[in-house]
C-alpha positions in Angstrom: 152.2 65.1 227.1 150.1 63.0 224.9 150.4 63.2 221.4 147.1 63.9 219.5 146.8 61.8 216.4 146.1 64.1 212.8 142.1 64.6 212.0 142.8 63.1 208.0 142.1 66.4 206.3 138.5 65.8 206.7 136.6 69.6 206.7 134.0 69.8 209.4 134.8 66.7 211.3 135.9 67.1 214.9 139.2 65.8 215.9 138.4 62.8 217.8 140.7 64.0 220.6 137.7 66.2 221.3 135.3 65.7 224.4 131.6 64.8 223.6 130.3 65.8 227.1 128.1 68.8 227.8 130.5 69.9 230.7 132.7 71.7 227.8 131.6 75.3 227.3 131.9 76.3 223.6 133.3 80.1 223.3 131.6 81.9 221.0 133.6 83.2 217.4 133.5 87.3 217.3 131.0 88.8 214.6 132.0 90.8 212.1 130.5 93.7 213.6 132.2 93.1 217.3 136.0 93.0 215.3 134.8 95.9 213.3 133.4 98.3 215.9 136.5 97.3 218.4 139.1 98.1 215.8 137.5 101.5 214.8 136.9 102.4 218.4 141.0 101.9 219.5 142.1 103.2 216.7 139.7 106.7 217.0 140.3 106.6 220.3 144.3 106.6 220.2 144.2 109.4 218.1 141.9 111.6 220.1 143.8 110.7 223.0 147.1 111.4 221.6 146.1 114.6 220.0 144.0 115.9 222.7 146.5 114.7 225.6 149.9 116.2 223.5 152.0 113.6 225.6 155.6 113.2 224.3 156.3 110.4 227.0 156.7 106.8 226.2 154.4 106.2 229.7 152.1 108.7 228.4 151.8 106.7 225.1 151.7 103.3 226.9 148.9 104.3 229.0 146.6 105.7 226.3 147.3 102.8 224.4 146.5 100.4 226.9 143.2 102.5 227.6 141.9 102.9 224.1 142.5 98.7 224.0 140.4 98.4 226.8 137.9 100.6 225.6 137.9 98.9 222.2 137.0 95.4 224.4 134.8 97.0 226.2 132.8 98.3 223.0 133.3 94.7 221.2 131.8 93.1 223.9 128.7 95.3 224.3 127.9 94.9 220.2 124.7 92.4 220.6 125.3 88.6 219.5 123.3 87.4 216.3 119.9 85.6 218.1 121.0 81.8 217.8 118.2 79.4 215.5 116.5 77.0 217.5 116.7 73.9 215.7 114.2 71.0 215.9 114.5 67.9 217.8 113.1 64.9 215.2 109.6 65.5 216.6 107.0 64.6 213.9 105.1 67.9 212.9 101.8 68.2 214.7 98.7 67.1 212.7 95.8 69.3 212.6 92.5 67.6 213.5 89.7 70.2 211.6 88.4 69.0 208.4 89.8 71.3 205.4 86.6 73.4 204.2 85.6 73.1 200.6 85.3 76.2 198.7 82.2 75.7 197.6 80.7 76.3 201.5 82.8 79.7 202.1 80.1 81.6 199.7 83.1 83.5 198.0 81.7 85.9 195.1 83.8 85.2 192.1 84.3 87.6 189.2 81.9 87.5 186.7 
């Protein structure tokens, strides 16, 4: 395997290992909310289980800890993403072709 040269300690630069192409699928960081929401949901749901099930079984245990995980991913994932900003593509800003009216012609009534 190839080794991949050090970055320099630059912050926000990408390595230059790093593919350019579009073909790479970036994977979204977790919100706050998604980590918060998961963690609360195992851990409420581990308790309920274990107090409402009464197992004293290490497979007991086991399987309602591997159930309130799944439910904890399940409820992470269904937390709705932050809408992403649409950013603009160095396009000049559209001119606009009507004549500014002077205020003069919109017969406005001024305080006296």
């Amino acid at each position: 395997m190839a080794e991949r040269p050090d970055v320099g300690g630059m912050p926000g630069r990408r390595p230059p290992w790093t593919p350019d192409s579009e073909d790479t699928i970036a994977m979204p960081r977790p919100t706050a909310a998604q980590i918060a929401y998961g963690s609360i949901t195992v851990i409420c749901s581990t308790l309920a289980m274990l107090l409402l099930s009464q197992t004293s079984s290490a497979v007991g245990t086991a399987v309602i800890a591997v159930s309130a995980l799944v439910l904890g991913l399940l409820v992470a994932m269904t937390v709705p993403q932050p809408k992403s900003r649409v950013v603009a593509l160095n396009r000049p800003a559209e001119r606009r072709t009507e004549e500014p009216v002077p205020a003069a012609a919109t017969h406005s009534k001024t305080a006296a």
